[in-house]
C-alpha positions in Angstrom: 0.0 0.0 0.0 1.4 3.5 -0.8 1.0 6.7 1.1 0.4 10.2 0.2 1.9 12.1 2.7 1.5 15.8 2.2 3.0 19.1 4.2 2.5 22.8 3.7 2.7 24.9 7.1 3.7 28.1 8.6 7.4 28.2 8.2 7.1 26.8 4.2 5.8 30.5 3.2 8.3 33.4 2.3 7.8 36.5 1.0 10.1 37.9 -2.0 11.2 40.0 -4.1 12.6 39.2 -7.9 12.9 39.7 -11.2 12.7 37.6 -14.8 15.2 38.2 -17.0 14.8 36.0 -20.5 16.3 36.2 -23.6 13.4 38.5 -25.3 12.0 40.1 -21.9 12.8 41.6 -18.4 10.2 41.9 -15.4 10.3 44.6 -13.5 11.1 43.9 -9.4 8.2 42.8 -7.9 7.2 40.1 -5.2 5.3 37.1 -4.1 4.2 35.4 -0.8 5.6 32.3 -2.0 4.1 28.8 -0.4 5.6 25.8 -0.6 3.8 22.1 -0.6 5.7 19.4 0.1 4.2 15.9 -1.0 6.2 12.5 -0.1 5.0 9.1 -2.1 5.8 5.8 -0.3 5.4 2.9 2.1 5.2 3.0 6.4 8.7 2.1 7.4 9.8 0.3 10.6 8.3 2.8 12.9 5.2 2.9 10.5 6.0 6.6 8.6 7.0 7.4 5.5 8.8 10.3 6.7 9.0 12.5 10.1 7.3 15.4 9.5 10.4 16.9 11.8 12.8 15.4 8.7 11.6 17.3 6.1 11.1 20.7 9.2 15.1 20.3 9.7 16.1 20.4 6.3 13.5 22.6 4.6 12.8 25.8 7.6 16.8 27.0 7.2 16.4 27.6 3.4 13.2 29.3 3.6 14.0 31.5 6.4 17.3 32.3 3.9 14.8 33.5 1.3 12.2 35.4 3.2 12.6 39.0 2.9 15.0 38.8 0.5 15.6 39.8 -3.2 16.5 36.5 -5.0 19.1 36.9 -7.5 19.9 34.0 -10.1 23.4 33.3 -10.4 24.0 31.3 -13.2 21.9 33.4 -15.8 24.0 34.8 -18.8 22.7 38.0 -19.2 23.1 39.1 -15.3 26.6 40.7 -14.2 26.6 40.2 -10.6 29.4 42.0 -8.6 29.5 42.1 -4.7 31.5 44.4 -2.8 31.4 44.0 1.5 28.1 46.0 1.3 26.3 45.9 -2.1 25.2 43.3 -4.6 25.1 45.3 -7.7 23.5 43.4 -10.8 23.7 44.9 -14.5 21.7 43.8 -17.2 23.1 45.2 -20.1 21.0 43.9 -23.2 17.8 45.6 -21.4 20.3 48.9 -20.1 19.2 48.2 -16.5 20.9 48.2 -12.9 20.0 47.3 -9.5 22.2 48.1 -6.2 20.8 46.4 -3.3 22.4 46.0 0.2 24.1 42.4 0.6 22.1 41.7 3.8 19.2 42.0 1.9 19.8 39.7 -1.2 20.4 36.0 -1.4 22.2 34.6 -4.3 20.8 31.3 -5.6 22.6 28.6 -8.1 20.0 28.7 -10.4 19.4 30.1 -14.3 16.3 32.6 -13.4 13.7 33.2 -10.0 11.1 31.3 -11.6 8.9 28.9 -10.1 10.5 26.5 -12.1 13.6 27.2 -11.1 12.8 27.9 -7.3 11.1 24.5 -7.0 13.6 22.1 -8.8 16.1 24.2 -6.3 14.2 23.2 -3.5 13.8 19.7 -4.4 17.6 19.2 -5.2 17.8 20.8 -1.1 15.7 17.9 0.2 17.4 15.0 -2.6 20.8 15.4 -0.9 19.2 14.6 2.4 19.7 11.0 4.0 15.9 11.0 5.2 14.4 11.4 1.9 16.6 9.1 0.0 15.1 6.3 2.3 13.8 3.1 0.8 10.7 2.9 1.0 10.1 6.7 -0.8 9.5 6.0 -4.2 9.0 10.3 -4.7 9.0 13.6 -3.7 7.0 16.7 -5.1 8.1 20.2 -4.5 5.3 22.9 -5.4 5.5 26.5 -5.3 2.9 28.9 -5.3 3.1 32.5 -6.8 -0.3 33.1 -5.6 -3.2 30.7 -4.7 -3.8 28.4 -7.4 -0.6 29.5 -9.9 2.7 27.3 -8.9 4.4 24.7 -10.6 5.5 21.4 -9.2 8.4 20.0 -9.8 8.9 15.9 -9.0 12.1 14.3 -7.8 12.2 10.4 -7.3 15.0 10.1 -4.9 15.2 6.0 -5.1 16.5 6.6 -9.1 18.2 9.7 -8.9 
C-alpha cells in the first residue's frame, strides 16, 4: 500500500522579491508570498512513517528562512553581471540597459538560471534530494510545489530511489 503524505505549514511561506530576465524580456522587481507544498509518495517504514514530518522541518525551515525577505538573485543566468563588494550586490543587465544596487544583507544569491517557479522549486527539491531522510527506501517520490499566488505554482517531481 502506498501513502500520500503531504506538508504545507507556517514556516514553508516566504515572502520575496525578484525579477525575470529571458532572452526577449525583463520583469520589473516585484514580489510574491511564495508557499511551498511538500508531498512524499511511499510505504510506512519500521516505525510505521513514510517520513518524520520533523525530517523534512530540519532540512527545509533553514532555506526558507534564507529566502524570506530577500531579493532572490539568479546566479548562473548569462545575461546578469553580478558583482558584490562587503556592502552591495550590484546586478547589471546590459542587453535591457538596467541596474540594480541592493544591500548584501538583503539579497540572497541562488545557483539557479532565473527566479522562476521552475527554477525555485527544482532548487528546493535538489535541497531535500541530498538529504539521507528522503533518500530512504521505501520513498519512491518527492513533489516540491510553489505557489506564486493561490492556485498559480508549478510542481516539480524528484524520485530520490533513481536519482
Amino acid at each position: 500500500m502506498s501513502y500520500d503524505l503531504f506538508l504545507s505549514r507556517d514556516y514553508m511561506i516566504f515572502s520575496s522579491a525578484h525579477f525575470v530576465v529571458g532572452e526577449r524580456f525583463i520583469e520589473p522587481l516585484h514580489g510574491h508570498n511564495y508557499k511551498i507544498l511538500i508531498n512524499v509518495y511511499g510505504n510506512q517504514d519500521e516505525d510505521n512513517m513514510i517520513i518524520n514530518f520533523y525530517d523534512i522541518k530540519k532540512v527545509l525551515q533553514p532555506i526558507v528562512d534564507g529566502l524570506d525577505h530577500k531579493i532572490l538573485v539568479p546566479a548562473d543566468n548569462k545575461l546578469l553581471e553580478i558583482n558584490e563588494t562587503e556592502e552591495q550586490v550590484i546586478i547589471r543587465v546590459p542587453r535591457y540597459n538596467k541596474e540594480y544596487e541592493f544591500p548584501k544583507a538583503d539579497v540572497t544569491i541562488l545557483p539557479i538560471e532565473n527566479t522562476t517557479v521552475e527554477e525555485i522549486s527544482r532548487y528546493l527539491a535538489d535541497k531535500l534530494m541530498w538529504n539521507k531522510e528522503i533518500k530512504k527506501e521505501n520513498i519512491d517520490q518527492v513533489t516540491v510545489t510553489v505557489f506564486e499566488y493561490e492556485g498559480q505554482g508549478v510542481t516539480y517531481e524528484l524520485f530520490p530511489r533513481y536519482d
